[in-house]
C-alpha positions as CSV (number, residue, x, y, z in Angstrom):
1,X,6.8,-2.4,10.9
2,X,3.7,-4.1,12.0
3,X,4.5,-5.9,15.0
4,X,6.2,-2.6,16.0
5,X,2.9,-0.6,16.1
6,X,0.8,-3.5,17.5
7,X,3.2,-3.7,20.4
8,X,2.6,-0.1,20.8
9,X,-0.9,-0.8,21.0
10,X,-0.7,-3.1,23.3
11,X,1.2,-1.5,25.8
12,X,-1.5,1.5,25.1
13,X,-4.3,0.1,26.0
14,X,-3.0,-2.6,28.1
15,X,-4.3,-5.7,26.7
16,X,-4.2,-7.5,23.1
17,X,-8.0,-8.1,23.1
18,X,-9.1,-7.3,19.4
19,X,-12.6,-6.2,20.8
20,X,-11.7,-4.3,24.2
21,X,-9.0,-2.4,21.8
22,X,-11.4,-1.8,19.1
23,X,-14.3,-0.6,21.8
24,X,-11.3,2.2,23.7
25,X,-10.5,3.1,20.1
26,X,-14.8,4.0,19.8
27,X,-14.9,1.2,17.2
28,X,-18.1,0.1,17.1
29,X,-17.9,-4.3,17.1
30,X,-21.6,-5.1,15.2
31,X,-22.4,-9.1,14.8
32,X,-24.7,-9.8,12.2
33,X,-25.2,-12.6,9.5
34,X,-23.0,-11.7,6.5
35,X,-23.4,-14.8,4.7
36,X,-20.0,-16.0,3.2
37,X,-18.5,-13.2,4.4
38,X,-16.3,-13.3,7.6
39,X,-16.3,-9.3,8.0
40,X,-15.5,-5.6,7.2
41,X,-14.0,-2.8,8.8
42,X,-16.7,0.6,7.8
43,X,-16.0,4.3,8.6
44,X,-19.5,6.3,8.1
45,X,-19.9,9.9,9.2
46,X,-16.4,9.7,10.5
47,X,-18.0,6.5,12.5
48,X,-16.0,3.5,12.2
49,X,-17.4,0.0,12.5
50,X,-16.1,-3.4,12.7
51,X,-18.4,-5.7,11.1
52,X,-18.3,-9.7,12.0
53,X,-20.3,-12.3,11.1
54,X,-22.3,-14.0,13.9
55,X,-22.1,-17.4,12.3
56,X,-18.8,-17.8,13.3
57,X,-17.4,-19.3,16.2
58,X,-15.8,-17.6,18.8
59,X,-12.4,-17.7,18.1
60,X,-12.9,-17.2,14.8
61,X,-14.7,-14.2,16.0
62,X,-11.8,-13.1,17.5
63,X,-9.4,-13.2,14.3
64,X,-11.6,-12.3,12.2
65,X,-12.0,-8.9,14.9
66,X,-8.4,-8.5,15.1
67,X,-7.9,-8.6,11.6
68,X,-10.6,-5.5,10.8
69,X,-8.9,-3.8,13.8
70,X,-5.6,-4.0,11.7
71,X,-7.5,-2.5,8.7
72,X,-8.5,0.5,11.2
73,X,-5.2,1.2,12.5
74,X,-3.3,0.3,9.3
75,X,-5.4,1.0,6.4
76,X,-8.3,3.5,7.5
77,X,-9.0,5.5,4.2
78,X,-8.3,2.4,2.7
79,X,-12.3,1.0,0.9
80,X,-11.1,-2.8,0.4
81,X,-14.7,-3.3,-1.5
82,X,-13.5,-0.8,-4.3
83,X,-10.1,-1.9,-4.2
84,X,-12.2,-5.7,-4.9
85,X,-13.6,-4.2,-7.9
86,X,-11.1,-2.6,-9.3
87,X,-7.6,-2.8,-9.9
88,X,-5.8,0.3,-8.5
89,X,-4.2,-1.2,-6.0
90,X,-3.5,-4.8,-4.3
91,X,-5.8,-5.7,-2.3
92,X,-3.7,-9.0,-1.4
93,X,-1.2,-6.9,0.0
94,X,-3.9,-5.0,2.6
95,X,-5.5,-7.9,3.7
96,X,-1.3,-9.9,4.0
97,X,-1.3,-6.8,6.3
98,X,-4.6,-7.1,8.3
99,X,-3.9,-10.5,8.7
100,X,-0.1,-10.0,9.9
101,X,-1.7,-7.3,12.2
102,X,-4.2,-9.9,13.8
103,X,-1.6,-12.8,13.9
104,X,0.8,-10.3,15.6
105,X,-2.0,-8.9,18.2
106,X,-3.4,-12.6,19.0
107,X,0.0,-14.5,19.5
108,X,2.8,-12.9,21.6
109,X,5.8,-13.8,21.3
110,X,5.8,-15.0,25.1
111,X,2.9,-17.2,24.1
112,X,5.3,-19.2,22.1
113,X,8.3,-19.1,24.2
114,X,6.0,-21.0,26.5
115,X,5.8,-23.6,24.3
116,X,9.4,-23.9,23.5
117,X,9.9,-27.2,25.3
118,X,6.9,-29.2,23.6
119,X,6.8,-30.6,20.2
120,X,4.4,-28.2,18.7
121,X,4.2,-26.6,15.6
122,X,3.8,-23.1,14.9
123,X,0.4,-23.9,13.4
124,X,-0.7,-26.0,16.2
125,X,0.2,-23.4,18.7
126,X,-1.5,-20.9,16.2
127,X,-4.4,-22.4,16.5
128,X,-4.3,-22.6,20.5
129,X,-4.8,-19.1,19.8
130,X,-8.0,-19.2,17.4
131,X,-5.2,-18.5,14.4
132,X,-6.0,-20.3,10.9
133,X,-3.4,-22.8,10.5
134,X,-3.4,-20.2,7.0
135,X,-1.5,-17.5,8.4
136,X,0.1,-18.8,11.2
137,X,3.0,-18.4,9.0
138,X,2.7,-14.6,9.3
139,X,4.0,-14.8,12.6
140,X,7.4,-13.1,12.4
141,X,10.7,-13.3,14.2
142,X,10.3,-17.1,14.6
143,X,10.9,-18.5,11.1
């Protein structure tokens, strides 16, 4: 189960930071313009590489950083641009994956307990945490 192996990952390495993870793991995090694209995890020579684009902002940054770390750890054999062009495999069930991975890794479930006695929605706490209102839904054990 994913929330199972990013717990795991978080007690690991002792924080839920997509980038100070990614950077113990000896991910490489490289910002540079990728046009429309938000970002890629890479492995090359057995050298693996988060990609992000530096147009975004900084939480966006963040998601988009926790979602390629969730390719890494989840899917790292797995070459999402072939998978684009052809039809082999779904390609909306890796990235439902990557996404559930960086939902799980960016909101704790303590982070919403906390906001238990508000009116809040799950998507406007969500997006306290830089989630797209999106996939907040991905969030499990709540709904």
């Amino acid at each position: 189960m994913i929330k199972d192996i990013v717990q795991r990952l978080i007690a690991k390495y002792q924080t839920n930071d997509p980038f100070e993870i990614a950077a113990q793991k000896n991910i490489l995090v490289l910002y540079e313009n990728l046009g429309s694209t938000l970002g890629y995890f890479q492995t090359s020579r057995r050298i693996r590489f988060i990609h992000v684009n530096h147009c975004l902002d900084e939480g966006m940054q963040r998601f988009v950083c926790a979602h390629e770390l969730g390719h890494a750890c989840l899917h790292p054999d797995v070459n999402t641009p072939f998978l684009k062009n052809n039809t082999f495999f779904s390609v909306g069930k890796v990235e439902i994956e990557a996404n559930t991975f960086a939902v799980e890794l960016l909101l704790q479930d303590e982070d919403i307990y906390s906001y238990q006695d508000t009116s809040l929605s799950i998507q406007e706490i969500s997006a306290i945490y830089g989630i797209p209102k999106e996939v907040s839904h991905l969030k499990k054990g709540f709904f």
